[in-house]
C-alpha positions as CSV (number, residue, x, y, z in Angstrom):
1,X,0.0,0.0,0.0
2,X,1.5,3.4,-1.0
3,X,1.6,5.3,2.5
4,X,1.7,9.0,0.4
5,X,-1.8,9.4,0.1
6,X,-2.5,8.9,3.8
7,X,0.1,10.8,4.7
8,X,-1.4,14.0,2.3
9,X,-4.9,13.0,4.3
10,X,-3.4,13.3,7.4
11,X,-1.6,16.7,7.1
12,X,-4.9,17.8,5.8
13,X,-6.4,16.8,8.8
14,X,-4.0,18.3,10.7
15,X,-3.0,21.6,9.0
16,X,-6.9,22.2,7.4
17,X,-8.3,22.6,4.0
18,X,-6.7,25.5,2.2
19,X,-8.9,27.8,0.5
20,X,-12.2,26.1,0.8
21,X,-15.0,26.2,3.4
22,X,-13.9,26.3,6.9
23,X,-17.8,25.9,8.0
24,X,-20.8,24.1,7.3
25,X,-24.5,23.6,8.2
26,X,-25.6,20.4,9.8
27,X,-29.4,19.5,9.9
28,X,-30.1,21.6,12.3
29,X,-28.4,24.8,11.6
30,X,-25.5,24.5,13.5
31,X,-21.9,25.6,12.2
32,X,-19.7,22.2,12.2
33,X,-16.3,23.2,12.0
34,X,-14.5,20.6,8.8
35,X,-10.9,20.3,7.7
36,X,-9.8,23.8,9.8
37,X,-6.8,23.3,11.8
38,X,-7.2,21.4,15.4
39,X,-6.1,24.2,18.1
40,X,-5.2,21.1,20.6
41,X,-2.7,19.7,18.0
42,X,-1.0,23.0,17.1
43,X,-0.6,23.8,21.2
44,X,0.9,20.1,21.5
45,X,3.5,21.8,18.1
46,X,4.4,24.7,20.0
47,X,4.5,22.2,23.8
48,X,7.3,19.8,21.9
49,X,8.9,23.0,20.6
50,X,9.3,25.1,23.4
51,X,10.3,21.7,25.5
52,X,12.8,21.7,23.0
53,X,14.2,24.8,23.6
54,X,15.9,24.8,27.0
55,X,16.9,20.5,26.5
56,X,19.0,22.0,23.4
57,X,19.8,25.0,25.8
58,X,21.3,23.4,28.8
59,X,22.8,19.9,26.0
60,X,24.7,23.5,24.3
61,X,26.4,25.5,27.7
62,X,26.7,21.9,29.4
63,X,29.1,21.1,26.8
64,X,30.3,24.3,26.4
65,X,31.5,24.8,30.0
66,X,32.7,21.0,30.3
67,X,35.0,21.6,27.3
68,X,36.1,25.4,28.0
69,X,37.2,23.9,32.1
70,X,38.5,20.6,31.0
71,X,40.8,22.5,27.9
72,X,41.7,25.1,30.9
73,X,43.1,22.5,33.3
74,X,44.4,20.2,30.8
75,X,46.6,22.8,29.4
76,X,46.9,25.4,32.2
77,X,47.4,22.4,35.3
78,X,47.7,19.0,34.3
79,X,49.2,18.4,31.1
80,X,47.9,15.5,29.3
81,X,50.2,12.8,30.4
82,X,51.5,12.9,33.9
83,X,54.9,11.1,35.0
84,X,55.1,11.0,38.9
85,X,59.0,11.3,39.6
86,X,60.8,10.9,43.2
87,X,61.5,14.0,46.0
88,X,64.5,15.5,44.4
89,X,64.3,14.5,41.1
90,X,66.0,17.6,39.6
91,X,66.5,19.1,36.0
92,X,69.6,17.4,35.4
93,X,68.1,14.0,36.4
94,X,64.8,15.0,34.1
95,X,66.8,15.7,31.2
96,X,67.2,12.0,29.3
97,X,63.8,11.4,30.1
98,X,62.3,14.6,28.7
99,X,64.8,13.9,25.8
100,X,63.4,10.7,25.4
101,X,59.7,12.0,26.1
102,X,59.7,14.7,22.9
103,X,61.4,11.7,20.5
104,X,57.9,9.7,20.7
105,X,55.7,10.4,17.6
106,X,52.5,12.6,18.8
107,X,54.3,14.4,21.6
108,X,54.5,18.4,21.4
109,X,56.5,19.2,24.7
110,X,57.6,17.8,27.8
111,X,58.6,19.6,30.4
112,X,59.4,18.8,34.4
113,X,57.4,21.1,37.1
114,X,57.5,20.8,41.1
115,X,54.5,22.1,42.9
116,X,53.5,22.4,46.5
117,X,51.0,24.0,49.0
118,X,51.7,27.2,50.6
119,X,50.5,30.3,52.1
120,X,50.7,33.6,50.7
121,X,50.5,36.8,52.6
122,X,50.1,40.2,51.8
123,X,49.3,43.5,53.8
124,X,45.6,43.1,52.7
125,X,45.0,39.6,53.9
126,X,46.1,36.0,53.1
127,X,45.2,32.6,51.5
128,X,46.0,29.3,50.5
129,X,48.0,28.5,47.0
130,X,49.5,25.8,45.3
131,X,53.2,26.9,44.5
132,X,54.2,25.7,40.9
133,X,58.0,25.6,40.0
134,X,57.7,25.6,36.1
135,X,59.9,25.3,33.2
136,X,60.3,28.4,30.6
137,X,59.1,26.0,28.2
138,X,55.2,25.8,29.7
139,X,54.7,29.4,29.0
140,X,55.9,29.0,26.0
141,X,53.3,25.8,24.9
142,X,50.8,27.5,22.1
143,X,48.2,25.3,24.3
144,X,49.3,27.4,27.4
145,X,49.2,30.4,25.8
146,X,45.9,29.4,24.4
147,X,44.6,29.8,27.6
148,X,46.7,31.7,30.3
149,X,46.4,35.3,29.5
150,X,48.7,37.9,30.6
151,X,47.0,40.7,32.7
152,X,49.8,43.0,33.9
153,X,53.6,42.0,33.6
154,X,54.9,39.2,32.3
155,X,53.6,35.5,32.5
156,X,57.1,33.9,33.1
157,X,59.1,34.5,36.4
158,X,62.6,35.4,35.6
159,X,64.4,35.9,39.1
160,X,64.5,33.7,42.3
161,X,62.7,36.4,43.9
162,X,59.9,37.2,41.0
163,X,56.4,35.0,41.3
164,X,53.7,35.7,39.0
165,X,50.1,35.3,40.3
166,X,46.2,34.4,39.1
167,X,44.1,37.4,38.8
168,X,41.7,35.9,41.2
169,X,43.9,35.9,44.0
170,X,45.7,38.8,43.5
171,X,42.1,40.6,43.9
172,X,41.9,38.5,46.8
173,X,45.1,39.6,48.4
174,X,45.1,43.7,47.4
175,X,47.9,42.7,45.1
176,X,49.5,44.7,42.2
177,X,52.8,44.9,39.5
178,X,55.6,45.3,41.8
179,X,54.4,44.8,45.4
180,X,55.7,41.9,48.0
181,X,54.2,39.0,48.6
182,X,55.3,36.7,51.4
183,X,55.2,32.8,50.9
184,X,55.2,30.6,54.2
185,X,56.3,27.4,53.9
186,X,57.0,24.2,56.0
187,X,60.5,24.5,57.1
188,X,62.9,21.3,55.7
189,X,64.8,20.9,58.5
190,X,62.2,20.9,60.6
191,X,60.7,18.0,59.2
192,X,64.5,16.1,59.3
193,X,64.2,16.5,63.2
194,X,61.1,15.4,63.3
195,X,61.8,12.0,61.4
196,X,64.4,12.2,63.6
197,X,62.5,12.1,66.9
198,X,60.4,9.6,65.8
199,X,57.4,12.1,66.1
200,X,56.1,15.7,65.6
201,X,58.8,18.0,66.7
202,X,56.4,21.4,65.9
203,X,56.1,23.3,63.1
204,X,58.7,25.9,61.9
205,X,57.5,27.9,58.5
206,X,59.9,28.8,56.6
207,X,59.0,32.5,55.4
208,X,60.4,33.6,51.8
209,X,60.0,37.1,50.2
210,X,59.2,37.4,46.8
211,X,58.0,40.7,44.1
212,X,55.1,40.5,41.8
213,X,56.0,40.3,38.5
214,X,53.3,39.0,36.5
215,X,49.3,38.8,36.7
216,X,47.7,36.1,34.5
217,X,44.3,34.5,34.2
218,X,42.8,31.7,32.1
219,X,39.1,32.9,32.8
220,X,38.2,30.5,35.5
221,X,38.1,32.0,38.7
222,X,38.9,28.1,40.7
223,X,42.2,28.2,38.5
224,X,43.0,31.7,38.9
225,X,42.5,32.2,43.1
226,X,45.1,29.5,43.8
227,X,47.9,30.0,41.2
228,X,51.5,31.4,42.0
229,X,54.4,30.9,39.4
230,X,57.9,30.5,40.4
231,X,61.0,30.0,38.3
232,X,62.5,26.0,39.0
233,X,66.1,27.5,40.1
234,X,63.8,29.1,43.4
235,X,61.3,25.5,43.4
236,X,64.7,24.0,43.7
237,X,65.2,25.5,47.6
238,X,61.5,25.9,48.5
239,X,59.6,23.1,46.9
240,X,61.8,20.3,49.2
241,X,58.9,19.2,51.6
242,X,57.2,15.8,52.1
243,X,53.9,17.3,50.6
244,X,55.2,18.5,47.4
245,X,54.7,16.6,43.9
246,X,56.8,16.7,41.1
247,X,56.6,15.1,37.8
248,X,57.3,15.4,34.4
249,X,54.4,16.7,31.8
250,X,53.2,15.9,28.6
251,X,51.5,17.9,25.9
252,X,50.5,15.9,22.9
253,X,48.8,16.7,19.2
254,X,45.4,16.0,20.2
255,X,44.4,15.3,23.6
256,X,41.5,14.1,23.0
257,X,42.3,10.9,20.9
258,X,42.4,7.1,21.3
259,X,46.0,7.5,20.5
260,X,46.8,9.2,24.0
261,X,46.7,6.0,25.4
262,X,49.4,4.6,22.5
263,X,51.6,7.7,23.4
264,X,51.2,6.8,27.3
265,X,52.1,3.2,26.8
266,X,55.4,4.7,24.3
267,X,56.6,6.6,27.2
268,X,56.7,3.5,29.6
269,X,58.7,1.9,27.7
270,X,60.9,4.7,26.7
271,X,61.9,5.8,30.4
272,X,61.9,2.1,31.9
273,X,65.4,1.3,30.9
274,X,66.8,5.4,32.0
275,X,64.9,4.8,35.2
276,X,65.1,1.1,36.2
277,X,65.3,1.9,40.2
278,X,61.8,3.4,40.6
279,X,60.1,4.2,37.1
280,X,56.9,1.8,36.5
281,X,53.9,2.3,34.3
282,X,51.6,3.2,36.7
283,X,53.3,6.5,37.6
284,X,52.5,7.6,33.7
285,X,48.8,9.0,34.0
286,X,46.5,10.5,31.0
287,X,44.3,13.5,31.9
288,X,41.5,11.9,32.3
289,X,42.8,9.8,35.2
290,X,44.5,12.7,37.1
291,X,41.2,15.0,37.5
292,X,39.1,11.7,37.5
293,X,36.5,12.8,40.4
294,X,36.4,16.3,38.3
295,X,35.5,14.6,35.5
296,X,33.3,12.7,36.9
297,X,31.2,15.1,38.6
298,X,31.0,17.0,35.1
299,X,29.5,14.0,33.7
300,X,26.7,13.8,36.6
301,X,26.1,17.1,36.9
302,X,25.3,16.9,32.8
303,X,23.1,14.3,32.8
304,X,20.8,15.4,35.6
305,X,20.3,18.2,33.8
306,X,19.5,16.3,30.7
307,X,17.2,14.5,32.4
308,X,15.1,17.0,34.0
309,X,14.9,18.8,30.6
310,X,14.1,15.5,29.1
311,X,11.1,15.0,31.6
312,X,9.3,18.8,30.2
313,X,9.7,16.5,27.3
314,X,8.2,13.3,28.0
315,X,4.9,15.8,28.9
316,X,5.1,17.7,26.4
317,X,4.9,14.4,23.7
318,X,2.0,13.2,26.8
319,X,0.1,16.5,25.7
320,X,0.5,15.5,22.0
321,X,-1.1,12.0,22.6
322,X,-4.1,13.9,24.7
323,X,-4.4,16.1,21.4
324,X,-4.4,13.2,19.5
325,X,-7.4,12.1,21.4
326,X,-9.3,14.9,20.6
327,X,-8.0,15.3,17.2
328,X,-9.6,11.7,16.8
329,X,-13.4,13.3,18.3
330,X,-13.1,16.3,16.5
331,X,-12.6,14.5,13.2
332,X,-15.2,11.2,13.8
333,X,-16.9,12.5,10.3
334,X,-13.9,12.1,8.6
335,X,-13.2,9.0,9.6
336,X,-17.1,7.5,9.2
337,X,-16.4,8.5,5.4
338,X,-13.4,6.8,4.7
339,X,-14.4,3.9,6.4
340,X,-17.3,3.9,3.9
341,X,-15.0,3.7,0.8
342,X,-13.3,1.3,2.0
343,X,-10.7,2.5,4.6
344,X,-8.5,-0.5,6.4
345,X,-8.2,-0.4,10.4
346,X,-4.2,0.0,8.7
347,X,-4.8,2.9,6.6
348,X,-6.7,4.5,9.6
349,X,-4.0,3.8,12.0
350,X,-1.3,5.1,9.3
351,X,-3.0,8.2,9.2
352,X,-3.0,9.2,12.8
353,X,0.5,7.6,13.5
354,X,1.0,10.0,10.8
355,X,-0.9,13.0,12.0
356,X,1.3,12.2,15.5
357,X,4.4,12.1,13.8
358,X,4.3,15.3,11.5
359,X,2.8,17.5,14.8
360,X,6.6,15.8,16.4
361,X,8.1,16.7,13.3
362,X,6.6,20.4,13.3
363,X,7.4,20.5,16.9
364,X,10.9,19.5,16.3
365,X,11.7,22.1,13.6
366,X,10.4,24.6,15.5
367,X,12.3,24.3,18.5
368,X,15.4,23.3,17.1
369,X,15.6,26.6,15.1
370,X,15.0,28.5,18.0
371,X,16.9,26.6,20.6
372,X,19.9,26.6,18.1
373,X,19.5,30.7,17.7
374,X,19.6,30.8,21.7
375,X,22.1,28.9,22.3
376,X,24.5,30.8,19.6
377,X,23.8,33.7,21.1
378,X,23.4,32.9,25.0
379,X,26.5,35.1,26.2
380,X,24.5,38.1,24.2
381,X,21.1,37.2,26.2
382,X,23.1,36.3,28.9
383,X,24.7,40.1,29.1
384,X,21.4,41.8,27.9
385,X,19.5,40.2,30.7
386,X,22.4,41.3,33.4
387,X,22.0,44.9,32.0
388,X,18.3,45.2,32.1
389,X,18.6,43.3,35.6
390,X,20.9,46.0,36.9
391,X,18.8,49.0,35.1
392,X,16.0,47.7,37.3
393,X,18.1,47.5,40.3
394,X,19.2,51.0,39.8
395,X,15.8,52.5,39.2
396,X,14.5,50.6,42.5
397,X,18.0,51.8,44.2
398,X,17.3,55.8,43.0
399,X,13.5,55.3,44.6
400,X,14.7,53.7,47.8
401,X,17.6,55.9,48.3
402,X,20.0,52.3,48.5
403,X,22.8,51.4,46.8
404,X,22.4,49.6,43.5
405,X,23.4,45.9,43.8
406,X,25.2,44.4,40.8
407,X,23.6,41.5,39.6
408,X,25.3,38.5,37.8
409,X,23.0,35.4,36.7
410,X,26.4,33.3,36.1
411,X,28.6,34.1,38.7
412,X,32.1,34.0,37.5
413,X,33.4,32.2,40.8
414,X,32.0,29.0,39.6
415,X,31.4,29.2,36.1
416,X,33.8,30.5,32.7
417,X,33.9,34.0,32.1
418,X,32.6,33.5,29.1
419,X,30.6,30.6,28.0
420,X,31.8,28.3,24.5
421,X,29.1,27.0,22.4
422,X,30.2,23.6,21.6
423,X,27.4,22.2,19.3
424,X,27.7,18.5,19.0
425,X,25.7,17.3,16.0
426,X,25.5,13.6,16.9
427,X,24.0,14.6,20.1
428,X,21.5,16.9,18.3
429,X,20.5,14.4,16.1
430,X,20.1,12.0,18.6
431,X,17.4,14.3,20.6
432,X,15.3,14.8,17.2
433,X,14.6,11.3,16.3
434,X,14.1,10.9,20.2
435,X,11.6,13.3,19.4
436,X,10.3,12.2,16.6
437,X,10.2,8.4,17.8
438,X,8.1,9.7,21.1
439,X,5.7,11.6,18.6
440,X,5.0,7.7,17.1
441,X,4.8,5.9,20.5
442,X,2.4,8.3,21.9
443,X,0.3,8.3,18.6
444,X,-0.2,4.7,18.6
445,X,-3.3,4.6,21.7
446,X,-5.4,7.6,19.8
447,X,-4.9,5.7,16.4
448,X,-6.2,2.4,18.1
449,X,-8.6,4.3,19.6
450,X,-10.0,5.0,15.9
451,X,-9.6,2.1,14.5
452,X,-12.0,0.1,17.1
453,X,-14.6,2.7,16.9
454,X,-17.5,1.4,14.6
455,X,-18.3,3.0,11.3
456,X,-22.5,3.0,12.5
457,X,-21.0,4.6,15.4
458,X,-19.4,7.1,13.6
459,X,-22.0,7.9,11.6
460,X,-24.6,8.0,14.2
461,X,-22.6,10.2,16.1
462,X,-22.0,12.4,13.1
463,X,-25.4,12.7,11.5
């Protein structure tokens, strides 16, 4: 059975007869509405398409954001590849197995960094930070660069007394170009007397004095409020406590590969035989394995979103199938006639399957377009709604006598500066024919319902 000529009745039935009579007399003098659009079906259009709208929305900035913090960390904090080395593992030591680390195909740089917590003080106030002793050759990484911008200064520390800081925390800490800052540290020979002893022998900080060179940021405030930069030659005499971490990092062609893995397993066995006394595998980690719990909360985070959008979803392709019961009432004349010439119980069912499936398809279009157009363009709405917020919050300020408040909807402590829009088509066209497939299933009851109505039924219903 050619399926076209149902399909033309049931977009007729669906969309109304164009140009002819929208009204006619019954027996009595009634107006019976024929062939004009249903108003229940066209609601249960715009329900799937404005459902649409914020599950494409929050699918959009969810991937967005993941991908802008994971880039930031991967190329800002933990490389790609990580290669745990031993408590005073120096550049000298480093240097065949960086050497060996750049031969293997795939790898862009490799470069050895020693990093420890520490407290920094200023005469505004004081926080934690995570002291990183780092190569030249990071700053110089076009991935680094890519994402660590420099604010004031310059992003590399030079001197054993110059440190370079995140924007975040020099806010934090009243900090500018050229003032001291005062790092406090666990003092080594403390902790020799106290392995000494046998026990805890108190703490002695160690208190070193260094000049603000540099201000970067990489636009996410979590990386900037912890960050201070010093050159290796000054990690070399502070970084020498049993809570610091050194290793050697990897930067590789595309992080994001199945051949990270390959490269991981090539760097095993290239610094085995220069490190036979302590190197094993398991020290070489990939990025995913480092920030695991990060990147597993990303993940969750994602899909209960995705699932409460995809809930306003499921009811709004509920609200089509209740249309489609009502579309089935509404059009009981129609279906008494073609049951007279001859309609099957298949054709019937085919043509409200049908009538179900273009509303979904309809539906679909509509809210793809503008879900698509929002999400483009969220950081303009995003900033357009902040200003109008704000004019609002000035205009009630002026009539209260207050101060304004400054309003943020995305507060830039937890979330990018600026939102990405990462648009993953597979994922797109996974939600349409989700769509589209929950249009069928929910047409199905109303189309049954049709078919096992009787054609005297109809008709006496009808006349």
């Amino acid at each position: 059975m050619n399926p076209a000529p149902l399909v033309f009745v049931a977009a007729r039935s669906l969309l109304g007869r164009r140009g002819g009579r929208k009204a006619a007399k019954d027996g009595n003098g009634a107006v019976e509405r024929r062939l004009s659009p249903s108003h229940g079906l066209m609601g249960a259009i715009l329900g799937i398409g404005i459902s649409l709208v914020p599950l494409l929305l929050v699918l959009v900035v969810s991937d967005g954001m993941i991908e802008g913090i994971t880039r930031r960390y991967i190329e800002t904090k933990t490389y790609h590849i990580q290669v745990a080395v031993p408590d005073g593992f120096g550049p000298d030591e480093a240097a065949p197995g960086i050497a060996a680390a750049s031969s293997i195909p795939g790898v862009v740089s490799a470069t050895l960094e020693s990093n420890g917590s520490a407290v920094a003080v200023s005469a505004s106030g004081s926080g934690a930070v995570m002291l990183r002793a780092v190569d030249p050759g990071f700053f110089r990484d076009s991935g680094t660069r890519s994402y660590l911008g420099t604010l004031e200064g310059s992003m590399v520390p030079k001197g054993n007394r110059d440190i370079v800081i995140g924007s975040a925390l020099a806010k934090k800490l009243g900090l500018s170009l050229g003032d001291q800052l005062t790092i406090i540290t666990p003092s080594q020979a403390a902790e020799e007397r106290a392995t000494a002893l046998g026990g805890f022998a108190g703490y002695r900080p160690r208190l070193s004095f260094f000049r603000v060179t540099g201000i970067v940021s990489a636009g996410y405030r979590d990386l900037d409020a912890i960050w201070a930069f010093i050159n290796p030659q000054a990690g070399q005499r502070l970084l020498v406590y049993s809570s610091c971490y050194s290793f050697m990092g990897l930067k590789v062609l595309d992080p994001y590969s199945n051949t990270l893995g390959e490269i991981r397993n090539a760097l095993s066995e290239s610094l085995e035989p220069l490190y036979p006394l302590w190197f094993d595998s398991y020290l070489a980690r990939t990025w995913p394995e480092v920030e695991r719990s990060l990147y597993a909360s990303f993940g969750t985070t994602k899909t209960t979103l995705l699932f409460i959008m995809g809930i306003a979803l499921l009811v709004a392709a509920i609200n089509l199938g209740s249309s489609l019961s009502t579309f089935v009432v509404e059009h009981s004349t129609d279906i008494a006639v073609l049951r007279s010439f001859g309609a099957t119980d298949r054709a019937i069912r085919t043509i409200f399957v049908g009538a179900g499936v273009l509303t979904g398809c309809l539906g679909t279009l509509i809210g793809l377009a503008v879900g698509l157009l929002v999400s483009l363009n969220v950081n303009s709405l995003i900033r357009a709604l902040e200003w109008l917020l704000n004019l609002g919050s000035s205009g009630l300020a002026f009539l209260t006598g207050r101060q304004a408040l400054s309003l943020k909807l995305l507060d830039p402590a937890y979330y990018l500066e600026v939102i990405p829009v990462a648009i993953n088509i597979h994922q797109i066209a996974g939600i349409v024919l989700l769509c589209i497939f929950l249009s069928a299933i929910v047409s199905l009851l109303p189309a049954r319902k049709a078919v096992r109505v009787s054609v005297q039924s109809l008709i006496r219903k009808s006349f």
